[in-house]
Structure formats: structure tokens, C-alpha cells
C-alpha positions, 0 to 999 in steps of 0.5 A, a space after each residue: 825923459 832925458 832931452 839930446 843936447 845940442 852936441 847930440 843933435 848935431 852928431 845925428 845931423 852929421 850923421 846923416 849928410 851924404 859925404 862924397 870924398 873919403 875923408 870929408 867926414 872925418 874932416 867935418 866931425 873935428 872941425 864942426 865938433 871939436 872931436 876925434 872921430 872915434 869919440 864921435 863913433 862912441 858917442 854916435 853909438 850911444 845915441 843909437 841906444 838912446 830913445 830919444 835919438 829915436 823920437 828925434 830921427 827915427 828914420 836915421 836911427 833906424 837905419 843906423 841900428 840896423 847896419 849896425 846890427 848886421 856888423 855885429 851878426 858878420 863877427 
């Protein structure tokens, strides 16, 4: 089994603070991570599929997994 690393670890933990002004998050991801927020979407999304994402924050991935099944299902 493959281990998050550290990168991996603070996008979930990102992931899931609350944000209370648009923008703040974005704002966060390139000042705390260096990246572009669609990178970190890309990377977010992979993690989602990643069974050591679910081992880490089952609950968060959980969750993410089923907002983003319910995307996919309105398409």
C-alpha cells in the first residue's frame, strides 16, 4: 500500500476547513500549496480514488465522493 505524502495530506486538510469568503480558498491553495486551484482540483480528485485518502479521512472522502457522484449523475 502506497503512503500519502505529505502534499497529499495537506490537500485533504484544506479540503476540509470550512471557508467563509468566496475566494479564500483559492486564495489558500496557492499561498499554502504553491498550485493553481485547478491543479489542486486534479490532484483533490485523484486522491478521492485513492484508498489510502479513505484510510486517512474516511469521512471527508466520503463525502467528497458522494457530491461528486451527484455531479456526475445531474450531467
Amino acid at each position: 500500500m502506497d503512503e500519502l505524502t505529505d502534499r497529499d495530506r495537506a490537500v485533504l486538510a484544506l479540503e476540509a476547513r470550512a471557508w467563509r469568503t468566496p475566494g479564500a480558498k483559492e486564495a489558500a491553495i496557492r499561498e499554502q500549496l504553491g498550485l493553481a486551484p485547478v491543479r489542486y482540483y486534479q490532484l483533490l480528485n485523484g486522491l478521492l480514488d485513492r484508498p489510502e485518502a479513505l484510510a486517512h479521512d474516511p469521512v471527508l472522502v466520503n463525502r467528497l465522493r458522494r457530491l461528486r457522484e451527484a455531479r456526475r449523475a445531474r450531467r
